[in-house]
C-alpha positions in Angstrom: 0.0 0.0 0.0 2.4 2.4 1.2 4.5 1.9 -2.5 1.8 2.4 -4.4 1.3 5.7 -2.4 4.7 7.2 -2.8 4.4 6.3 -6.4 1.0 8.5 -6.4 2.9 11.5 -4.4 5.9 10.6 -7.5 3.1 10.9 -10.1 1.8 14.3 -8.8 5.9 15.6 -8.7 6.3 15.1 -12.3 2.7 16.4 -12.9 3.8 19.7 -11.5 7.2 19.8 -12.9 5.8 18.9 -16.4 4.6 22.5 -17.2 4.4 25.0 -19.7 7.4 26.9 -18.7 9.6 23.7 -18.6 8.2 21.7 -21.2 8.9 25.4 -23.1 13.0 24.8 -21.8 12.6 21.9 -23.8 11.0 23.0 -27.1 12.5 26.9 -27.4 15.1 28.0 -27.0 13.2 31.1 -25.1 10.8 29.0 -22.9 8.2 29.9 -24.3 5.1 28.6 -26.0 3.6 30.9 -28.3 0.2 28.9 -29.6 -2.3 29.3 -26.8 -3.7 26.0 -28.1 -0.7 24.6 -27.0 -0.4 26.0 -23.7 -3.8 24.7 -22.9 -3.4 21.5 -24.4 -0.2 21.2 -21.8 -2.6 22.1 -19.0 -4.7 19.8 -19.6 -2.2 16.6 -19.7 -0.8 18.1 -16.8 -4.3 18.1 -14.8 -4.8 14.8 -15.9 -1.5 13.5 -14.5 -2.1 15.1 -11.2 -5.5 13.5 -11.0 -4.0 10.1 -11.3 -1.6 10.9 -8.8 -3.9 11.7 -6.6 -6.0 9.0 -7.3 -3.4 6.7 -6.5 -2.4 8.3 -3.0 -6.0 8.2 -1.8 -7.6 4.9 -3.6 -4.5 2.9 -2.4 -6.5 1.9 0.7 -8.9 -0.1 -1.3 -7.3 -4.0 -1.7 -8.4 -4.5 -5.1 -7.2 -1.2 -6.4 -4.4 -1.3 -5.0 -3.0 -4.8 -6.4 -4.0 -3.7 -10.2 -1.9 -0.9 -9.4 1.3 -2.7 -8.7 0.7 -4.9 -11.7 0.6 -1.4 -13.7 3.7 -0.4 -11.4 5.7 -4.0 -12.5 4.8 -3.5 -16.6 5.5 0.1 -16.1 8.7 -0.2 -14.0 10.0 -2.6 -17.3 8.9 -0.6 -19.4 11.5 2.7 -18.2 13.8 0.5 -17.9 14.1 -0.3 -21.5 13.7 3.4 -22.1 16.9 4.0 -20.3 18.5 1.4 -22.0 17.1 2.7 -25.4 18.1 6.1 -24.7 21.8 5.1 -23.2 22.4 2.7 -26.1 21.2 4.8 -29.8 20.9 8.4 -27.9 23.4 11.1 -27.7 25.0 10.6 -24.4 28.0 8.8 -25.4 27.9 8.7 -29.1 28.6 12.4 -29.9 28.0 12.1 -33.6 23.9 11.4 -32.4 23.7 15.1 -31.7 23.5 16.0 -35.1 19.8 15.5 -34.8 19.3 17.2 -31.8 20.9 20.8 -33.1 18.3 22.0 -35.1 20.3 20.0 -38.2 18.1 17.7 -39.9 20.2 14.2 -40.7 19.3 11.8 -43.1 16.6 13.2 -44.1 14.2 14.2 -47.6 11.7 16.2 -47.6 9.4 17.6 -50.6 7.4 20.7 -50.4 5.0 21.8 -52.6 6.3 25.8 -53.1 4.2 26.7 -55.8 2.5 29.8 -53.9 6.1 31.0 -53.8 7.4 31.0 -57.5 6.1 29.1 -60.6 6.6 25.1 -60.1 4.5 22.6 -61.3 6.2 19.7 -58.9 7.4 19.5 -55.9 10.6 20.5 -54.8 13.2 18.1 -52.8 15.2 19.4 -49.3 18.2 16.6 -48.7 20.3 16.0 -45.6 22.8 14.0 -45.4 24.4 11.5 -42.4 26.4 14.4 -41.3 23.5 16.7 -41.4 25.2 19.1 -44.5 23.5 19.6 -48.0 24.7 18.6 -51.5 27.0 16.1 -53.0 30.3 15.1 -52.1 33.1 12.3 -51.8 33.5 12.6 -48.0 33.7 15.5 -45.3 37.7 15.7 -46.0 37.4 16.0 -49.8 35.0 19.3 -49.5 36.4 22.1 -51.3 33.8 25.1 -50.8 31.5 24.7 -47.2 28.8 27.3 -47.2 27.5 29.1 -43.9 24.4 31.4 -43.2 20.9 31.4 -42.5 17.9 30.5 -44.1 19.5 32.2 -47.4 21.8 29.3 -47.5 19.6 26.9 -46.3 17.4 27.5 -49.0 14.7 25.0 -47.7 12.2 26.5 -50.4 14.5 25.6 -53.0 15.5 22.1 -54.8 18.1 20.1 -54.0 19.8 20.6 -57.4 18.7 24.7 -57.9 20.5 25.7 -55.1 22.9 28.8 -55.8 25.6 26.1 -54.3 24.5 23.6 -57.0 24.7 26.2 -59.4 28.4 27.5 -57.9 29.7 24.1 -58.0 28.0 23.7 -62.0 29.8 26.3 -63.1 32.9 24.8 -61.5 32.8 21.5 -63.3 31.4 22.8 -66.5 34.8 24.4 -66.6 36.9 21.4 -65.7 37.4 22.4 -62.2 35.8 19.2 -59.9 35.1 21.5 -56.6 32.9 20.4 -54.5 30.4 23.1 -52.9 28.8 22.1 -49.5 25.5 23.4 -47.8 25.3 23.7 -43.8 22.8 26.5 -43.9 20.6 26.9 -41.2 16.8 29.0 -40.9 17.6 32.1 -38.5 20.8 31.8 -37.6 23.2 35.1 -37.5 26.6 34.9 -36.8 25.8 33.8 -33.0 24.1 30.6 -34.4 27.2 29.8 -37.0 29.7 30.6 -34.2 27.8 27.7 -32.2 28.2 25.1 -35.9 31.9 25.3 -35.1 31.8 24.5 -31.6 29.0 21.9 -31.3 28.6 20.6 -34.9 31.6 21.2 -37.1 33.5 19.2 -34.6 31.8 15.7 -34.4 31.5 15.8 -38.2 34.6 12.6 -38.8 37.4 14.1 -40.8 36.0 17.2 -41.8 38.3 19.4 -43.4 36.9 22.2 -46.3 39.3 24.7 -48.1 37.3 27.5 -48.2 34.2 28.6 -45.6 32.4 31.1 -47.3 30.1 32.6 -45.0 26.8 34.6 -46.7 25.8 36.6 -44.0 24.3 39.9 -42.5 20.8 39.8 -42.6 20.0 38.4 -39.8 22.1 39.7 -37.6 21.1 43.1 -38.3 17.3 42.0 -37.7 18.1 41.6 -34.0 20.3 38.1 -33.6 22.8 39.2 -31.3 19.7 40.6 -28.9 16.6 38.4 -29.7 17.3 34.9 -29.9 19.6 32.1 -32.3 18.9 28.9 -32.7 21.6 27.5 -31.2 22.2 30.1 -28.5 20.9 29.4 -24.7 21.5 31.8 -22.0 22.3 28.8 -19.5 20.2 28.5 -15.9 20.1 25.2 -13.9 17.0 24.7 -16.0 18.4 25.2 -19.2 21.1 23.1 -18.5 19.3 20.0 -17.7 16.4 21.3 -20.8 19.8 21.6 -23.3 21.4 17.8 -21.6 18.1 16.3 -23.1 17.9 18.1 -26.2 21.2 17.4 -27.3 21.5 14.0 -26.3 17.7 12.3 -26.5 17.2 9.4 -28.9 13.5 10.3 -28.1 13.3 13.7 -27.6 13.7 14.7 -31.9 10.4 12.8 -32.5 8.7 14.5 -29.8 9.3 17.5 -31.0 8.7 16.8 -35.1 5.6 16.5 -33.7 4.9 19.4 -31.8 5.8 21.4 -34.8 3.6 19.3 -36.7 1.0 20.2 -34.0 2.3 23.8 -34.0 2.4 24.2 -38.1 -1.1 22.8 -38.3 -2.7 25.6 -36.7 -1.7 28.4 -39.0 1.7 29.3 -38.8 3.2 29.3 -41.9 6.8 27.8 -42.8 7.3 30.9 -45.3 4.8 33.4 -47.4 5.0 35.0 -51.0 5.5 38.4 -51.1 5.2 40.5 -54.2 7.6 43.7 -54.1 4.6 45.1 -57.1 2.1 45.4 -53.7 4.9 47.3 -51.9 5.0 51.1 -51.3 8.4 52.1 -52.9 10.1 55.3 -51.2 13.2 57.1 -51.7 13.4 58.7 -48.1 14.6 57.3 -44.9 13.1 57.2 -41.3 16.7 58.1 -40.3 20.0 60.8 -41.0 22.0 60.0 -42.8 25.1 61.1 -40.7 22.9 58.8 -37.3 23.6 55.2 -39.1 27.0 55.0 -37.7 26.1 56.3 -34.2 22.8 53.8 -33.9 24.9 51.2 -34.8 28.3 51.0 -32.9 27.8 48.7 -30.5 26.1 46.2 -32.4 29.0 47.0 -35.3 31.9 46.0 -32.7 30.3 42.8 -31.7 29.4 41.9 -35.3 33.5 42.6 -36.0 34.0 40.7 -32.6 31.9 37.7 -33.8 33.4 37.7 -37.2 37.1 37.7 -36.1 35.9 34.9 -34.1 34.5 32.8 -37.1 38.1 33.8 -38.5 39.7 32.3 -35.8 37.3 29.1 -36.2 38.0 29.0 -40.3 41.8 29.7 -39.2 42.2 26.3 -37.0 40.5 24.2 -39.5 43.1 25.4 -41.7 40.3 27.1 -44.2 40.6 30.1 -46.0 37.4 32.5 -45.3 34.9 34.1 -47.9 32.8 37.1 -46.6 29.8 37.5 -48.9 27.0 40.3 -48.0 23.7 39.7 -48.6 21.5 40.3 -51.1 18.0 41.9 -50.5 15.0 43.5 -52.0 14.2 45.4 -49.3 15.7 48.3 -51.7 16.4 48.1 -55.2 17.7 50.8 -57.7 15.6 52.8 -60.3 17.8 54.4 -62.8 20.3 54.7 -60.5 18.2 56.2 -57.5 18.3 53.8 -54.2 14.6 53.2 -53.4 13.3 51.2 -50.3 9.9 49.3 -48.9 8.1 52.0 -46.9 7.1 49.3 -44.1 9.3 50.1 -41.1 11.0 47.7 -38.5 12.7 48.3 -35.6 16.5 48.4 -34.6 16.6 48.3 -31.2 14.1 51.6 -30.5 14.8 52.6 -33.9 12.7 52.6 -36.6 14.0 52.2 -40.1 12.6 51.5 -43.6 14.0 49.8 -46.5 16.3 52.8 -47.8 17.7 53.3 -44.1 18.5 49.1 -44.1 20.1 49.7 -47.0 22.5 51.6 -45.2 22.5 49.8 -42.5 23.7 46.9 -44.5 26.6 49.4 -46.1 28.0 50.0 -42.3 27.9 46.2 -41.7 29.3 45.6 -44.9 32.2 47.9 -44.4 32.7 45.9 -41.0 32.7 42.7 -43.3 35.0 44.6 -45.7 37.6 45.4 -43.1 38.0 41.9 -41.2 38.5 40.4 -44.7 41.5 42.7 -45.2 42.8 42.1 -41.8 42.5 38.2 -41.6 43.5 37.9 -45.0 39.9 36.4 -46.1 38.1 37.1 -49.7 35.1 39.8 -49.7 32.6 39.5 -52.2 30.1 42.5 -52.2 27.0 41.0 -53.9 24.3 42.7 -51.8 25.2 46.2 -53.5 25.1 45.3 -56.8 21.9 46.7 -58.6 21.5 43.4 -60.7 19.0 42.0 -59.0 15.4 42.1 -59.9 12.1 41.1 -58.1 11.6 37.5 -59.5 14.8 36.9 -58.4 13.6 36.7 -54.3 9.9 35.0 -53.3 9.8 37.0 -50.3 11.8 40.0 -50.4 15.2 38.0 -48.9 15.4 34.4 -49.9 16.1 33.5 -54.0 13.5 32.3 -56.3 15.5 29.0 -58.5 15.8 32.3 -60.9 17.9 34.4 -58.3 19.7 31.1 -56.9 21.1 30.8 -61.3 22.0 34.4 -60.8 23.9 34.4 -57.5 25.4 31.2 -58.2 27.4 32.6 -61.6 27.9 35.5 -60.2 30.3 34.0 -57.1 32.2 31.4 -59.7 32.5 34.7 -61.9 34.5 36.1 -58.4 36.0 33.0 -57.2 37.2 31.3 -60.7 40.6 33.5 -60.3 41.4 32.6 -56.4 39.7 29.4 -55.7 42.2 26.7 -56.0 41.4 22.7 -56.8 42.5 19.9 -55.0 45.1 17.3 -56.4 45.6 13.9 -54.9 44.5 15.0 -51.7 46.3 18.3 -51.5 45.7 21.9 -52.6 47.1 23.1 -55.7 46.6 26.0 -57.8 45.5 26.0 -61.3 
């Protein structure tokens, strides 16, 4: 009796733990859950839980009750234990090359999404990760030539495996007798903070992995607020983080779980990504902000974006790498005979708000930042997000590229890289 009591009082402990706010550790990387659906759906497995716990402290008097309780204990008590065994044997915690799937990096995996509410396509388009969670074809993680790192830009999840700009880069390579290999590990939302984390937690249990060049397309998201929102591979750490991130990282079951609460989460009308048509924009040719104020707004967040990039220096250094510094492109602005004009919507920089002429600039004062580590750590800079090529079928959503854009941003890095990019030779690099 008395052991089927504790295990009610047990029952009731992990139906107060098991809250939104920790539940929230696990899922977010802000404890939070937005959907309100969701919240109460928690509650409510949460009140159940409690109830049998408190059925079980108080019915254990009864004989009968009590003895099909222990034969629920003796299954159940099994049961964990070949969870633990599960968990110890195929998750994380001792096999370091199982938290792949636990970093927000999709392994082994194909999905197909239908994207024709985005740009023209009359099939469905196919998203490929490999073993070592990277995109794109290769002979083995030593033998890559070009890795790519940014955010959803170089993800490209709304693109085809064989459209990407880095399929297109690495086309143009072997179309001209050069065999590179190009390599994708993109990920959605990360800034700098986010690719800082790749080199210490993913980079590293990737077997053998040595690439020539990182080239690193960046920008955008850090100036949308990464460095002070969130990243999604950035935790402030608290005792409940720590045990929230222990589980995330290392669970065999935890990755499951979780597919399907953003299954749960997608279903109730939160788009993965939205068409939007620069034609239904209001165009403007003045900024929210002075000119001469860019510069001042921005020199904090402009000395940790230097900080954070010397850092991925040092990172691209020790792999002995040689680092590519590509701004992003954008159609947030675009030029008009020659005249900068921008989206009138207005966001916020901090406190600031600013409209697509003013990110323009703000881009310019990041780029410079770009511009000058490059020269300093002896890395090349590719200015792409300047140029006043680009057109509006060549984004779906104002900042990530249509196939068409992906063709055009693609030819226009081998047109920069061709001269400096070097091949490899049995093994070792040697220039052409």
């Amino acid at each position: 009796m008395k052991g089927i009591r504790w295990l009610g009082i047990a029952v009731v402990l992990l139906g107060i733990i098991a809250n939104q706010w920790s539940i929230g550790f696990l899922l977010s990387n802000d404890g939070r859950i937005e959907s309100s659906f969701n919240r109460n759906l928690i509650l409510l497995f949460q009140c159940l839980i409690i109830s049998f716990g408190l059925v079980l402290i108080f019915a254990s008097k009864y004989r009968q009750f009590a003895t099909g309780m222990k034969v629920v204990w003796g299954v159940g008590y099994k049961l964990l234990i070949g969870v633990l065994l599960v968990e110890l044997i195929f998750g994380g915690w001792f096999n370091p090359l199982n938290r792949l799937k636990n970093l927000n990096i999709p392994r082994n995996t194909v999905m197909r999404y239908d994207v024709s509410t985005l740009y023209p396509r009359n099939s469905l388009i196919t998203y490929t990760r490999d073993q070592y969670g990277l995109r794109g074809v290769y002979p083995s993680p030593d033998s890559i030539d070009i890795l790519t790192v940014g955010g959803s830009s170089t993800d490209q999840s709304m693109v085809s495996d064989e459209e990407t700009w880095q399929a297109v880069l690495q086309n143009e390579f072997h179309k001209n007798n050069q065999p590179l290999s190009v390599v994708n590990a993109g990920r959605n939302g990360q800034s700098t903070i986010g690719h800082i984390k790749c080199f210490e937690l993913w980079f590293p249990v990737i077997p053998n992995f040595k690439p020539k060049y990182i080239l690193f397309y960046i920008g955008e998201n850090d100036l949308n607020g990464g460095e002070w929102e969130k990243d999604s591979l950035i935790v402030k750490m608290t005792i409940v983080r720590l045990v929230s991130s222990s589980i995330r990282h290392n669970s065999f079951f935890f990755p499951s779980l979780h597919t399907l609460y953003r299954k749960f989460k997608n279903d109730h009308g939160i788009p993965a990504n939205k068409l939007v048509d620069p034609a239904l924009k209001t165009w403007t040719t003045l900024p929210l902000i002075q000119d001469s104020s860019y510069h001042q707004i921005m020199a904090g967040h402009l000395d940790q974006f230097a900080q954070r990039l010397n850092r991925l220096m040092d990172y691209t250094d020790s792999m002995g790498a040689k680092g590519i510094f590509v701004t992003h492109a954008d159609r947030d602005w675009r030029f008009v005979d020659g005249r900068l004009e921008g989206v009138g919507d207005s966001a916020l920089f901090g406190t600031v708000a600013f409209n697509g002429v003013d990110k323009f600039r703000m881009m310019q004062e990041q780029n410079r930042v770009m511009a000058q580590v490059a020269q300093e750590r002896g890395a090349f800079f590719l200015n792409t997000g300047e140029s006043h090529i680009w057109e509006d079928s060549d984004f779906y959503d104002l900042v990530h590229f249509t196939p068409d854009g992906c063709r055009k941003f693609g030819k226009m890095l081998y047109d920069s890289l061709n001269a400096q990019i070097t091949t490899r030779a049995n093994g070792y690099p040697e220039k052409h």
